[in-house]
N, C-alpha and C positions, 0 to 999 in steps of 0.2 A: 425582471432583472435577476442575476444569479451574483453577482457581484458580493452581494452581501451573505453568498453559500461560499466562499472561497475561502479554503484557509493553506495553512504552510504544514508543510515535512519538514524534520531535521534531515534525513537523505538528502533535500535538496542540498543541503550545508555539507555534504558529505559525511554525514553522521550513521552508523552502521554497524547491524551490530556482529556481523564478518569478521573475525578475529584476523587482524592484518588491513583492514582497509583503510590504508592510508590516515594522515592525517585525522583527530578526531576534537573538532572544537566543541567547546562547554555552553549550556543553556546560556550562561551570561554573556556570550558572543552571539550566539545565533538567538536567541528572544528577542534582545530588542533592536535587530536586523528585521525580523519580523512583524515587527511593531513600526520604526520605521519606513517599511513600505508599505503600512497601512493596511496591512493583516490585521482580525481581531481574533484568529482561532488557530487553533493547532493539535495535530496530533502527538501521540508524545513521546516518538522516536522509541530507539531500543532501550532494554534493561541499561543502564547504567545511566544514563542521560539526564534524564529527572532523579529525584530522589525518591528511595523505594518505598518509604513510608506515604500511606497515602495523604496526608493532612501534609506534610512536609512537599509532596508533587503540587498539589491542589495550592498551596500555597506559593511556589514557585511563580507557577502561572497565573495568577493572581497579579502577583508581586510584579510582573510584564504584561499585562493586561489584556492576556488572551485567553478564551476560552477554549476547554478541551472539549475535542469532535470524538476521540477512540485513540486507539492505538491497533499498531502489525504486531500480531501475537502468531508469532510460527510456533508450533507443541504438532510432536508428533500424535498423529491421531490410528494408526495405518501398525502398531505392534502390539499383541495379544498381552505382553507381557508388561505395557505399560500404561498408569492410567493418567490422564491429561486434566483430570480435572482438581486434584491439587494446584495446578499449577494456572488453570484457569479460576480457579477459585481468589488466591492471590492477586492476579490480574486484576480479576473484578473489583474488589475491594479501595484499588484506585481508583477505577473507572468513577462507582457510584459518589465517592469522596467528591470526586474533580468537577461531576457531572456530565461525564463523558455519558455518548449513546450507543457507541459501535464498536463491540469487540469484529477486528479485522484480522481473522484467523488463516494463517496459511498451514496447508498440509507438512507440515516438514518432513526434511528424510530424516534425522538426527546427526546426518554429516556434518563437518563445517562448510560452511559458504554454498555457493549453490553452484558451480562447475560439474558439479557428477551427482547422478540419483539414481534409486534403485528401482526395478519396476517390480512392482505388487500384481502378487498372485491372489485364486479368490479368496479365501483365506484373511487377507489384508485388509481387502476392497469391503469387506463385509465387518469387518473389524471398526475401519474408517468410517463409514457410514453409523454402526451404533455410537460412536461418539460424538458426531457432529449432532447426532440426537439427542444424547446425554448431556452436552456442552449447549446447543439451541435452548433447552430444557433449564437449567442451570443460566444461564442470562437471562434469562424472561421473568423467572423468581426475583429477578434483582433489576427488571426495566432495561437491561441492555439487548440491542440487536447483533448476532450473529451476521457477519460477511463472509463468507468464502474468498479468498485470494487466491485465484489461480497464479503460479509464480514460476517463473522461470527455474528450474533446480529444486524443484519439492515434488513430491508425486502426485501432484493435478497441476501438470505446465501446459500442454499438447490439447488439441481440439477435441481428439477420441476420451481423453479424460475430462475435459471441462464437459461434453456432452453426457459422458458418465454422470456427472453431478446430477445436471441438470434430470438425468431420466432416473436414478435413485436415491433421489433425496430433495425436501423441498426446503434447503437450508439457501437464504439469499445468497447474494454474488456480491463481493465487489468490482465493477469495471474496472482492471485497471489497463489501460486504452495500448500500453509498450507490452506489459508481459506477453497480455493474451496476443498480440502481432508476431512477437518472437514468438512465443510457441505453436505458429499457426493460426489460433483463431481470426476473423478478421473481428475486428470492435464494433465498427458499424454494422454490420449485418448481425453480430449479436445484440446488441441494442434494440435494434428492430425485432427481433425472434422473441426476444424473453425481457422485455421491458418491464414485467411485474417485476421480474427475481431479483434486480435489482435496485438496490438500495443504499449502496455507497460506490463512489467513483473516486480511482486515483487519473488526472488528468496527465498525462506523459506524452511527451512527440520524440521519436523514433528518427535513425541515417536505417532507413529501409537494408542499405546494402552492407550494413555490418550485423544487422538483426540475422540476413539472410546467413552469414557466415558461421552465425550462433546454431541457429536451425540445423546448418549442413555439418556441424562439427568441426569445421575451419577454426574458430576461435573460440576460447572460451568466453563465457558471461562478463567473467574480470575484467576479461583484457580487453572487451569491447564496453565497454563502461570507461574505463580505465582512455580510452581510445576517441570516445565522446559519442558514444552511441546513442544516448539521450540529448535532444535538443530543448533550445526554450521552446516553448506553445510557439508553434506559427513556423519555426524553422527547421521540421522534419516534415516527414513526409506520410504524415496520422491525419482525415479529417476531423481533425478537434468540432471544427463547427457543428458539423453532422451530427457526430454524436451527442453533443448538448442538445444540440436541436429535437432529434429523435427522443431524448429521455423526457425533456421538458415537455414534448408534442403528447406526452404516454403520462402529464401527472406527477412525474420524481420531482420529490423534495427537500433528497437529502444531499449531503456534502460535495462539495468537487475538491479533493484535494491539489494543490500541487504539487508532482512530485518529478523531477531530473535527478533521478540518481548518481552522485559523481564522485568521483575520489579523488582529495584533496592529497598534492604531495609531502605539502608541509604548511606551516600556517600563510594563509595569504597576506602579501603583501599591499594589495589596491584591492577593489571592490570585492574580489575573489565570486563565489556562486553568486550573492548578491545581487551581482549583475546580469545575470541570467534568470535570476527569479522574477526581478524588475521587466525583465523583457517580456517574460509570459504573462507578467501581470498586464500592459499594456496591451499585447496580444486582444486578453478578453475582455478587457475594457473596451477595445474598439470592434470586439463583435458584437456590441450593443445587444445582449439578448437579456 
């Protein structure tokens, strides 16, 4: 049974840390929403959401009675001139507080938001990689695992870059089942290829036909979020099954997050994301795996 590996995102609640994304409710809205629908874990959304002291976060979540999985730690890894592991060092310091397990690292560009990215020369690429080394290096002293986020608008979106990872560097992946679609990859056929690498899952279901728009440069990321690009589990067109199936069939034992990223226009007035959460939750309760 995975049921008892499932935990909540603040992104589902539209929480994000995209300067401008919409509406942004507080822990004490969206915690014991998540407790409510009989979550017991959680990741712990962007910088500002929890409280940055680590004893003050760890206590939060306490205080709603979920346990912390990791956190989306985007830090550019990819410029000569900057070094990321101040800033993951910080990080960590919650993590171990909370007893989180997975720093979930995305490549960022240092842009805002993710609509536009820059492509790296080798130069970058070789940059990137000694610090995903330095940074794997640096969590391991301290019990945390390293995820790779491929992400839509950071400089590992695209298949030719997720295959980049994959052939230099043996730093895990996290599945996350929407980006790598939007950026090309398929999810299930990576699951099946490289089922060791990884070791944490964002669970997301996809409108195929607005990912495709993303892809061709028709739309931006925003506005197809913004649009409902993201469905509950069960109502896009992602085999969610498959790939649980696949991971489970190979051994994985770590998290399925959920995650529908969406953006709120103001605060909600009836169920709001809630109800969409509730629907994925049902989803995979009745895939009885």
């Amino acid at each position: 049974m995975i049921m008892n590996r499932i935990a909540g995102a603040p992104i589902s609640w539209g929480v994000c840390e995209v300067p401008g994304w919409g509406h942004q409710l507080t822990p004490e809205e969206v915690l014991p929403e998540m407790r409510q629908l009989g979550l017991v874990a959680t990741e712990f959304g962007p910088e500002g959401f929890l409280p940055a002291a680590p004893e003050a976060k760890a206590a939060t979540l306490r205080e709603h009675e979920l346990s912390a999985v990791g956190g989306f730690v985007p830090v550019v890894l990819h410029d000569t001139k900057h070094d990321p592991l101040p800033e993951i060092d910080r990080e960590l310091d919650g993590f171990v507080t909370a007893g989180a397990r997975t720093l979930v690292l995305a490549a960022a560009t240092g842009l805002n938001g993710y609509d536009t990215r820059p492509e790296l020369d080798t130069t970058a690429w070789r940059t990137l990689f000694a610090n995903l080394s330095r940074i794997t290096e640096r969590a391991a002293e301290r019990g945390i695992s390293p995820a790779l986020h491929p992400h839509v608008g950071t400089v590992v979106e695209n298949r030719e870059e997720v295959e980049r990872i994959l052939d230099g560097s043996t730093v895990p992946l996290c599945l996350d089942t929407g980006h790598l679609l939007i950026g090309g990859t398929d999810p299930v056929e990576l699951a099946k290829a490289v089922p060791e690498r990884i070791t944490h899952t964002h669970l997301k279901d996809v409108d195929v036909a607005l990912a495709d728009q993303v892809r061709a440069g028709e739309m931006t990321y925003t506005s197809a979020v913004r649009d409902g690009m993201y469905r509950p589990l069960g109502a896009g067109d992602i085999d969610i099954a498959s790939i649980i199936t696949v991971l489970e069939s190979n051994g994985y034992h770590g998290w399925y997050t959920m995650e529908q990223d969406t953006i709120l226009p103001d605060e909600p007035t009836d169920d709001g994301p809630t109800a969409d959460v509730r629907t994925s939750l049902t989803f995979l309760r009745d895939l009885d795996l």
